[in-house]
Every structure is written in structure tokens, then in C-alpha cells.
C-alpha positions in Angstrom: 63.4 -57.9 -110.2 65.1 -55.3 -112.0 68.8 -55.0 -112.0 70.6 -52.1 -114.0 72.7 -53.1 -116.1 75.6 -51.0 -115.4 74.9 -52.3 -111.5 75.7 -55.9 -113.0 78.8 -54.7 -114.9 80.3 -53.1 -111.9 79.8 -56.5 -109.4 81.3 -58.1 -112.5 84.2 -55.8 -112.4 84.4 -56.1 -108.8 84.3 -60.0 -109.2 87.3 -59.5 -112.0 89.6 -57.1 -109.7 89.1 -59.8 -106.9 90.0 -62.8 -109.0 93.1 -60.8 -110.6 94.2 -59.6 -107.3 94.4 -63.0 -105.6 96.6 -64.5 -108.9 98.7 -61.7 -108.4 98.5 -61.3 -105.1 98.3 -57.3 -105.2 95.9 -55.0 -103.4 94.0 -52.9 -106.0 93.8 -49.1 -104.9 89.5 -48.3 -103.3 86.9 -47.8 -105.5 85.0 -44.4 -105.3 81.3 -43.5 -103.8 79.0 -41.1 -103.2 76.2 -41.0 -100.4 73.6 -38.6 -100.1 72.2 -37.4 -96.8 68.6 -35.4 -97.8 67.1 -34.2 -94.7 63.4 -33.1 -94.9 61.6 -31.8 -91.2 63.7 -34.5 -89.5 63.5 -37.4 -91.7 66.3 -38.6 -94.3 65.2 -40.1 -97.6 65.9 -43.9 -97.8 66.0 -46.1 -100.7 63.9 -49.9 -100.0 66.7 -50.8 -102.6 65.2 -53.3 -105.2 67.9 -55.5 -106.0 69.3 -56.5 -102.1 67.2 -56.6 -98.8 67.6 -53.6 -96.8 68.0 -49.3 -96.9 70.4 -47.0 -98.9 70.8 -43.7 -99.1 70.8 -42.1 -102.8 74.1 -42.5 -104.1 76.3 -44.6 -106.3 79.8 -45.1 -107.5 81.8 -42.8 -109.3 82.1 -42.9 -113.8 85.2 -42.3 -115.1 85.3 -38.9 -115.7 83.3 -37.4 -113.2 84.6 -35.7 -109.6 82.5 -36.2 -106.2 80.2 -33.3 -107.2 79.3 -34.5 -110.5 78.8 -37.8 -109.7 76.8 -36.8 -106.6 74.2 -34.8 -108.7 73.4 -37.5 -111.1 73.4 -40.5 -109.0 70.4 -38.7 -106.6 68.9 -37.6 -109.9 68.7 -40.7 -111.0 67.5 -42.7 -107.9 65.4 -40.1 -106.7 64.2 -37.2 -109.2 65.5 -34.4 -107.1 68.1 -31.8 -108.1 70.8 -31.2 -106.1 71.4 -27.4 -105.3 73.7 -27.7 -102.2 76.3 -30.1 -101.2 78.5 -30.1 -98.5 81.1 -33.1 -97.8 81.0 -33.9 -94.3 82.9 -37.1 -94.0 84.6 -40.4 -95.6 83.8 -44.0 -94.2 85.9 -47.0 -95.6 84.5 -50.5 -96.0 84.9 -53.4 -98.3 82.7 -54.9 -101.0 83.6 -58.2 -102.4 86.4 -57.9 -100.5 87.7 -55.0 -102.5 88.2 -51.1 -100.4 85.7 -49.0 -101.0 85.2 -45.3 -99.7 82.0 -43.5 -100.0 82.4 -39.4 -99.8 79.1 -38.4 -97.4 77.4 -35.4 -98.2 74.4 -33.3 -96.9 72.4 -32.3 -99.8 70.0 -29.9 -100.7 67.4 -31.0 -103.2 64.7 -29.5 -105.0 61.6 -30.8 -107.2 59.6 -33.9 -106.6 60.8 -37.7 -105.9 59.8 -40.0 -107.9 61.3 -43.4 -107.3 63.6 -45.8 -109.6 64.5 -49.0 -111.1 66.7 -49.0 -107.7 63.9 -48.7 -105.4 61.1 -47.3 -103.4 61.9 -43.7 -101.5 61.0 -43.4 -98.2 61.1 -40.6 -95.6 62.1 -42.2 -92.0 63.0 -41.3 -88.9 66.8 -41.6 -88.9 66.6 -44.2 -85.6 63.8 -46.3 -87.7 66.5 -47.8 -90.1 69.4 -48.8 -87.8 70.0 -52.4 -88.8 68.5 -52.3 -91.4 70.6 -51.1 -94.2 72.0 -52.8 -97.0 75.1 -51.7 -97.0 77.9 -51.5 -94.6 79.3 -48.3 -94.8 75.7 -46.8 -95.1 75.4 -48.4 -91.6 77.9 -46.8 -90.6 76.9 -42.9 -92.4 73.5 -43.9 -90.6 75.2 -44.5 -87.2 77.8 -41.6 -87.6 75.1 -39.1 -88.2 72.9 -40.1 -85.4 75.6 -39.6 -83.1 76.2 -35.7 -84.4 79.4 -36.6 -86.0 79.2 -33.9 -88.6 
């Protein structure tokens, strides 16, 4: 299984911020995502993520240096091959990993080209209803649960 490398350094940064915030007993500010919502005739494009058990939508976490937008446009060209031409932020959800805050900027995205899938997994085009319960992610649950119930 194939695992990229800067996924490995930022669970081992994750793992580090934990382990310092417990010694000091401080709560680190979030970390920053991005999740993109690609709709095509009724059907968003999922990720059968390679590295975890479970969906994701494109997306990824922010690099230093880069604003939502940026990062936006290279993480789904990177997982899925697409261009982003249109991006409009449509909500925020809040969840922990490795017990560290994490908030994920949502958008609905525009794309144009082909997919092609990535080292972080097989693209799919589903139903929105067909992954419920199955995502790997909690606050992609969550995106995937707001947006069935028309939340933006």
C-alpha cells in the first residue's frame, strides 16, 4: 500500500503536537482543510482512499503558504486530475484527528478535464445516499450528511 510521504510527515506532526501538548498541558490552535464537493448529473466524486478503509472527498490540508483557494486547487489536482474553475465556500465543520481540532473549509467546485486517479485512491462517482457510513473521515461524514440535508 502506498502512503505519501508528506501524508506520513503530517500524522507524525500530528503525533508530535499531541505528545507536546499533553507535557505542556496546552491546546494547540486547529489545523487547516480543504474539502471538495464535485457534483456531476447528481453524483459527487468519492475517493476509495488507499491508505484507510472508507470514502473522502478530494481534499487535503493546507501548506504553509497557501490560502483556502490555493490549497483547494492543488489538492483536487492532485487526487483527481481535474482543474478547478469555480469554488464557492459553503460551510466549516470542526472535528478532531489524533485528538488535535481540525476544521475543514467545504467548497462546491467546478472542475474541468479528465480524472484520473492517485496514489490516494480510486475515484468514484456515487449517489450522495450510497456512502453514508461509509467515510473515512469524520468531518467528511458530516460534509456528506450536511449536504444531503440541503444545508448549503
Amino acid at each position: 500500500m502506498k502512503v505519501k510521504f508528506y501524508r506520513f510527515r503530517a500524522l507524525f506532526a500530528l503525533f508530535i503536537v499531541k505528545i507536546i501538548s499533553k507535557i505542556l498541558f496546552v491546546e494547540f490552535p486547529p489545523i487547516f482543510s480543504v474539502t471538495a464537493l464535485i457534483n456531476k448529473n447528481g453524483k459527487l466524486l468519492f475517493l476509495d482512499l488507499s491508505y484507510l478503509k472508507g470514502f473522502g472527498f478530494p481534499g487535503g490540508y493546507i501548506d504553509a503558504g497557501e490560502n483556502l483557494e490555493e490549497s483547494l486547487k492543488r489538492e483536487v489536482l492532485e487526487e483527481t486530475g481535474l482543474t478547478v474553475v469555480r469554488a464557492q465556500y459553503v460551510d466549516s465543520v470542526k472535528s478532531k484527528v489524533n485528538g488535535i481540532s481540525k476544521v475543514s473549509a467545504v467548497f462546491i467546485v467546478d472542475v474541468e478535464g479528465e480524472t484520473k486517479d492517485s496514489e490516494e485512491g480510486k475515484l468514484l462517482w456515487l449517489k450522495p445516499e450510497e456512502a453514508v457510513g461509509k467515510m473515512a473521515y469524520i468531518d467528511t461524514e458530516i460534509t456528506l450528511k450536511n449536504y444531503l440535508n440541503k444545508k448549503f
